[in-house]
Structures are given as C-alpha cells and as structure tokens.
N, C-alpha and C positions, 0 to 999 in steps of 0.2 A: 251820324250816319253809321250802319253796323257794318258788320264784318260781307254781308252776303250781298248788301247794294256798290259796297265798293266793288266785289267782283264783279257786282253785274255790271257796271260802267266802265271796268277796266277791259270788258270783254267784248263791248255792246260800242264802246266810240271808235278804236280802230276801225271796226267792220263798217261803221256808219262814213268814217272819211272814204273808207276803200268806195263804198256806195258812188258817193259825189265825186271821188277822182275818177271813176268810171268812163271812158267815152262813151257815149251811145249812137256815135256814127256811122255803125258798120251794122250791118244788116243780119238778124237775132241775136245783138248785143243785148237788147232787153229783156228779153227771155234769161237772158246770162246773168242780169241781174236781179231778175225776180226770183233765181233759181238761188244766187248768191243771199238775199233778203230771207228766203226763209229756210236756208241752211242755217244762216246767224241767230233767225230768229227760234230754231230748233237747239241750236246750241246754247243760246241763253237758257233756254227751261233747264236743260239738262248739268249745267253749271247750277243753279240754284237749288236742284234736285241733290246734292252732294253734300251741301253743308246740313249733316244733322245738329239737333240739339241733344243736351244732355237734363235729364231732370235734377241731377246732384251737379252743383255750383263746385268747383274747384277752389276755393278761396287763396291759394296763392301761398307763398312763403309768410309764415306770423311772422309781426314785428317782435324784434328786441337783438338782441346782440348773441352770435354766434362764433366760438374757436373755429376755427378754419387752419388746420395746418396742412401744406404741402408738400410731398417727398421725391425726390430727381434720385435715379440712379443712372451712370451710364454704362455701356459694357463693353468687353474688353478686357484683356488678362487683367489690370489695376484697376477695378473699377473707381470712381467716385461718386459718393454720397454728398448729398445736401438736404437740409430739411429748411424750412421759413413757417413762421406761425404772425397769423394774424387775426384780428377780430372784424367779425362782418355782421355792421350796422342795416338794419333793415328798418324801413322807416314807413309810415301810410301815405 
C-alpha cells in the first residue's frame, strides 16, 4: 500500500464512522448528512491532490561506514567542552 492510499484511509474512516454514528432521528438530519458525505468526499480528492511526485528518486543515505563526531559546549563564564566520535554503519 503507498504513501497516498494510507492517507486516503486515514482521512476517509473516521469520517465514514462519524456517517454511521449519526442519528437520523431529527428532522433534516439527513440533509446534514448528505451535506457532511460530500464535504468528506471533497476533502478526499483534495488530500490526494497534495502528494506530488518527483521524477528524480532520492536514493537515500549509500551504504558503508561513516566518522561521525559530535561537539557539546555549554555557556557560562567556565564553559565546558566535550567532543565523542563514533562510526555509523549504514546497511541495505
């Protein structure tokens, strides 16, 4: 499943519960919900209308191993310094 069906379900089932929890006992409740059906159903297009594509693939961080060092200062008249070095494994 991609990126733009998960939104579209994450957007499309609340609104579908909110439908069925609806009472339709009161007099142009239904109106309120045909009006509420194609609000949601206006805001789904427009949610899917958002995610563009790109034609260049971003491939991500290459694997192999990478120095990594980190530097802390804090401040304050004394300050202190820290430094840490690590290596950072990247893997497929």
């Amino acid at each position: 499943m991609d990126k733009a069906s998960k939104i579209f379900y994450a957007v499309l089932l609340p609104g579908l519960f909110g439908i069925l929890l609806t009472p339709l006992s009161r007099k142009g409740s239904s109106v309120r919900v045909l009006t509420l059906i194609a609000a949601l159903g206006l805001s789904t297009v427009w949610i899917s209308s958002c995610g563009g594509t790109s034609s260049t693939k971003d491939p991500g961080t290459p694997t192999g191993s990478f120095p990594v060092t980190v530097n802390a200062t804090t401040g304050g008249s004394a300050p202190l310094t820290s430094s840490f070095q690590f290596t950072l494994a990247v893997t497929p």
